[in-house]
C-alpha positions in Angstrom: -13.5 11.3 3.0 -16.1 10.4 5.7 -16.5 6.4 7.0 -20.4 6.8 5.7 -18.5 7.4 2.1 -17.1 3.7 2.3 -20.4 2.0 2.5 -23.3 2.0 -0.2 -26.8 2.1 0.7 -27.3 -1.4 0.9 -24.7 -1.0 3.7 -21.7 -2.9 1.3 -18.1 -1.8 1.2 -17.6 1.0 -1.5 -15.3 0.1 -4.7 -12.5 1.9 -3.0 -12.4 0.3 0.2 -12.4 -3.4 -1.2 -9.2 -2.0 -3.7 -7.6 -1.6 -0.2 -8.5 -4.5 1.2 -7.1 -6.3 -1.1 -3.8 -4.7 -1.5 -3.1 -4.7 2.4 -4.4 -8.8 1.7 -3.0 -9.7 -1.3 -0.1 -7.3 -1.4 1.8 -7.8 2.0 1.0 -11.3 1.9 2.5 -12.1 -1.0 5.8 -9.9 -0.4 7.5 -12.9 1.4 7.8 -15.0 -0.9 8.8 -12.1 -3.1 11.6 -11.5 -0.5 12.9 -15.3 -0.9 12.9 -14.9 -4.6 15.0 -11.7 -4.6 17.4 -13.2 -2.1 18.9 -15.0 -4.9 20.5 -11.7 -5.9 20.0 -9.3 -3.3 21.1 -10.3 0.2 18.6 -9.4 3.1 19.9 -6.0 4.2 20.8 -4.6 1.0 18.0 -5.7 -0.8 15.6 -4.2 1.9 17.3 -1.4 2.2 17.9 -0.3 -1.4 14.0 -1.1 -1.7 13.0 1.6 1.0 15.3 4.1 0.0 14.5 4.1 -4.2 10.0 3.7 -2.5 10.5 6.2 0.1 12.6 9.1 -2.3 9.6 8.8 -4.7 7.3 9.1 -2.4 9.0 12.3 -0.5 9.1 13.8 -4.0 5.4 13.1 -4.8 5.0 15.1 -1.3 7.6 17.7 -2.5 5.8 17.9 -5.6 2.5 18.4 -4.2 3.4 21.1 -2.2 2.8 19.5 0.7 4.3 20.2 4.0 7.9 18.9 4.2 9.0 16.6 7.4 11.0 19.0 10.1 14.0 18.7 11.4 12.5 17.0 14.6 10.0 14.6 13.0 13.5 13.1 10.9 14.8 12.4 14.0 11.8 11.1 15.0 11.7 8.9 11.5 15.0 7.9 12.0 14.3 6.2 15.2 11.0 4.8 13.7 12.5 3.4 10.8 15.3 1.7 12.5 12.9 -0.4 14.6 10.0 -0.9 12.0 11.5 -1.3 8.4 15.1 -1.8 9.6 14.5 -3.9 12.6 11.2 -5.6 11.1 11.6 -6.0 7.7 15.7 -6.5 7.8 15.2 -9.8 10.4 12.3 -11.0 7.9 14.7 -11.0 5.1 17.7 -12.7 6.8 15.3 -15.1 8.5 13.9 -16.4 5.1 17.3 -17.2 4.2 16.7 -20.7 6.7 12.8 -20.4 7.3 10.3 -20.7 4.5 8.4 -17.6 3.6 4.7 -19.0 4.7 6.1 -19.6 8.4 7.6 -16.6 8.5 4.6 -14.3 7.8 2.7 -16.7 10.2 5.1 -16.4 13.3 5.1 -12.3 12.2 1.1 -12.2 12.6 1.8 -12.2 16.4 3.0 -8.3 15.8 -0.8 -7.1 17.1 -0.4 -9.1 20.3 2.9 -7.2 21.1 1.6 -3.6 19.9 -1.1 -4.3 22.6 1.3 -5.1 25.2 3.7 -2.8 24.5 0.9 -0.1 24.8 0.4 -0.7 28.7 3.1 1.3 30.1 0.9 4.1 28.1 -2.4 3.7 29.9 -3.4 1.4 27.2 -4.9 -1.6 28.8 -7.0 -4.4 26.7 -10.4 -6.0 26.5 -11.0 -9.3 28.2 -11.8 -10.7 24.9 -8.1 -8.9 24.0 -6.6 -10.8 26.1 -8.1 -14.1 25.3 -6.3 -13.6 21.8 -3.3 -12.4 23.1 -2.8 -15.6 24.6 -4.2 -17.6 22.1 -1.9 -16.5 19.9 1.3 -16.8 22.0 0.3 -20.8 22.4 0.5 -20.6 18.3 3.9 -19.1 18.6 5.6 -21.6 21.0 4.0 -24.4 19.3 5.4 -22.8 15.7 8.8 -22.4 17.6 9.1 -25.5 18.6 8.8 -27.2 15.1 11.5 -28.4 13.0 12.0 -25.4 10.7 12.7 -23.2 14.0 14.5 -25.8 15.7 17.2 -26.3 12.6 17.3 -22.0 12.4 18.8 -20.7 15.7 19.2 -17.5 13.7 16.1 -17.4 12.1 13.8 -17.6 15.4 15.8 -14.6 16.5 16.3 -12.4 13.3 11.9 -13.0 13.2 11.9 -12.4 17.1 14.4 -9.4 16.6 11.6 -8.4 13.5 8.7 -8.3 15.5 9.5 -6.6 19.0 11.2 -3.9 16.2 7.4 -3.2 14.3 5.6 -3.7 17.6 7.7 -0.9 19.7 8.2 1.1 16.9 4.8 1.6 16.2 3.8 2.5 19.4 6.8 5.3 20.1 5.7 6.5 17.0 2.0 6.9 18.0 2.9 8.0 21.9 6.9 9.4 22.1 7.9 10.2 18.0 5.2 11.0 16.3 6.3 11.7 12.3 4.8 14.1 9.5 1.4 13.7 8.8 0.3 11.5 6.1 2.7 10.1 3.6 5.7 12.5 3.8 5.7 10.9 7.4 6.2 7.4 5.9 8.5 8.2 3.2 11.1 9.6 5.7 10.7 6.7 7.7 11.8 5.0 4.8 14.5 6.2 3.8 15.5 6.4 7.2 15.2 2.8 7.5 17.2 2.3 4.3 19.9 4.1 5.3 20.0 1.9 8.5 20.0 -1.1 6.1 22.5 -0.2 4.0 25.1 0.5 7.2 23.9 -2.9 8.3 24.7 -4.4 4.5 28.2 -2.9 5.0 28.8 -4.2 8.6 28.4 -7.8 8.0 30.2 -7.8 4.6 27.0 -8.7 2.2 28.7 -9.3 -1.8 25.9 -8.3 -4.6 25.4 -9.1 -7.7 25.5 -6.3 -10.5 23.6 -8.6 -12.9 20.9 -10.1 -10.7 18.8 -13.0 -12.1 15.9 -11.8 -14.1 13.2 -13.0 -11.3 15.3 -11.4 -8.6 15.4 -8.2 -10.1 11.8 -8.4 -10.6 11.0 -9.7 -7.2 12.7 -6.5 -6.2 10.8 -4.3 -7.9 7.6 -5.9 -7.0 8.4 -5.1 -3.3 8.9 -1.7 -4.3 6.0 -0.9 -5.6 3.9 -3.1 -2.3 5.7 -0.9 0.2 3.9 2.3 -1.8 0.4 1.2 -2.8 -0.1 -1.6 0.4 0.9 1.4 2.8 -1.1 4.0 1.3 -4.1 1.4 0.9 -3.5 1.3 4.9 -3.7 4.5 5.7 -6.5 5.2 3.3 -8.3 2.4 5.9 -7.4 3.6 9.2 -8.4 6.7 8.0 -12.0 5.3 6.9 -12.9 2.2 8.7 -13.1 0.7 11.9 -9.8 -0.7 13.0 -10.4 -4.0 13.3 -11.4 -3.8 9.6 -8.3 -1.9 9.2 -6.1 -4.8 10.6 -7.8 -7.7 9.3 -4.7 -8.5 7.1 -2.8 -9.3 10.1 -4.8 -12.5 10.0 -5.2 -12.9 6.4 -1.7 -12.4 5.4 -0.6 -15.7 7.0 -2.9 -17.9 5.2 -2.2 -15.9 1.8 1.8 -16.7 2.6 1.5 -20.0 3.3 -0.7 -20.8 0.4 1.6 -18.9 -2.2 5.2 -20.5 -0.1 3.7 -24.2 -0.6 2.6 -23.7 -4.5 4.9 -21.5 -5.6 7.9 -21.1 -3.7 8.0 -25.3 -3.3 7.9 -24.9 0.9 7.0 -27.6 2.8 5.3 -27.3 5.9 4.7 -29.9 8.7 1.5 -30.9 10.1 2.2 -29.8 13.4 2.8 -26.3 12.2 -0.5 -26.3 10.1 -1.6 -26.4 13.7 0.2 -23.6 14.9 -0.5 -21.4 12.4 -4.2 -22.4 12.9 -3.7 -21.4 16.4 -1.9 -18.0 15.6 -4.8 -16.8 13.2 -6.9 -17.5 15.5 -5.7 -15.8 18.6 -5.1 -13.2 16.3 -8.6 -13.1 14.8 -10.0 -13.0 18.6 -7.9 -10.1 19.3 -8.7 -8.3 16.1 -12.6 -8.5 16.8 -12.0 -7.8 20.6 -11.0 -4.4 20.3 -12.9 -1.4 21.3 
């Protein structure tokens, strides 16, 4: 598919486009609440890890079954690596975080992830814009601010499980892109996966984490829900990077804090302070700036 495919004449986004949009919007943004309502059942590392190990093994047999190329012995070491920093190191500290932090401040404090990236891509030649920058450090203001109010300052171990969670995306991403690069397309993701799983699972064992063999109905369901968002939001993504511009591409990284809050406050029953209203306001904007800055 070519980027002129995406648009129609009168210069709108095509039917296929907006579907992704809104998964990568609507989708990711609503997984952390989904998280806090499966941790009833599931504790954080075993219920992310069995999550990307049942997605990823259906996706690697979608792959298999396609006759597409299978990952190499290489590029599973390199998803191996991948996976322990970005599902994991990111998506593991999210869950245990959300244990003492509500969902909609998580997701907010996460949307710094594209301020990292950018910074961790320096020592790789890649340097950012002025106007880059300008959101960069908009959106670290946002951060301390958020850190500093009283759901952060009562969670010692939530600020760094979501620190822990968003160095792991924002390094792992870029190795992945500059260092370990994994199969193409989704064959590449699913081993990262289950890679990640696997990490997840030791990490279950480790600490000791009891589960449940009859989980309660909306914890089983939350489960499956996140299931199904790690295949079709990830895919939608890739279908964007692959199409659009990337700031288009990203644009969740700013819309999936406002969708989390809204959803933690009405249906998850969080309550969230004025002052980190503020912050957040302050994140999604410094994060907006950077989006729209980039080259």
């Amino acid at each position: 598919m070519h980027p002129e495919q995406t648009t129609t004449q009168a210069g709108t986004l095509s039917p296929l486009i907006l579907a992704c949009l809104a998964a990568t919007w609507f989708l990711w943004g609503s997984t952390y609440l989904a998280i806090k309502f499966a941790l009833v059942s599931f504790p954080p590392f075993f219920q992310m890890g069995t999550r990307f190990l049942v997605g990823g093994t259906f996706l690697l047999l979608w792959v298999w079954w396609r006759r597409q190329k299978m990952p190499t012995l290489t590029q599973w070491r390199n998803a191996s690596i991948v996976g322990a920093l970005m599902l994991a190191g990111n998506v593991g500290g999210v869950a245990y975080a959300e244990q003492s932090v509500a969902s909609g401040l998580v997701v907010a404090f996460i949307a710094i992830v594209p301020a990292l990236i950018t910074i961790a891509s320096l020592p790789f030649g890649i340097r950012p814009s002025r106007l880059e920058a300008v959101g960069i450090c908009i959106g670290i203001v946002g951060v301390l601010l958020l850190v500093r109010g009283d759901a952060f300052t009562a969670s010692l171990a939530g600020l760094i499980a979501l620190t822990i969670a968003a160095l792991g995306w924002s390094i792992g991403a870029v190795l992945s892109q500059h260092v370990f690069p994994l199969a193409s397309s989704f064959a590449g993701f699913a081993s990262a996966m289950i890679c990640g799983g696997a990490v997840l699972l030791v990490l279950s064992l480790l600490t000791g984490e009891t589960f449940h063999w009859r989980p309660q109905p909306l914890a089983a369901a939350a489960w499956m829900y996140l299931v199904v968002c790690s295949l079709i939001a990830f895919s939608a993504y890739m279908v964007l990077l692959a199409n659009t511009r990337p700031a288009l591409a990203s644009s969740n990284s700013f819309v999936n804090p406002v969708i989390g809050m809204f959803l933690g406050v009405s249906l998850g029953g969080e309550r969230i302070t004025t002052h980190e209203w503020i912050a957040v306001g302050i994140i999604v904007l410094g994060v907006t700036v950077l989006i729209l800055g980039r080259r």
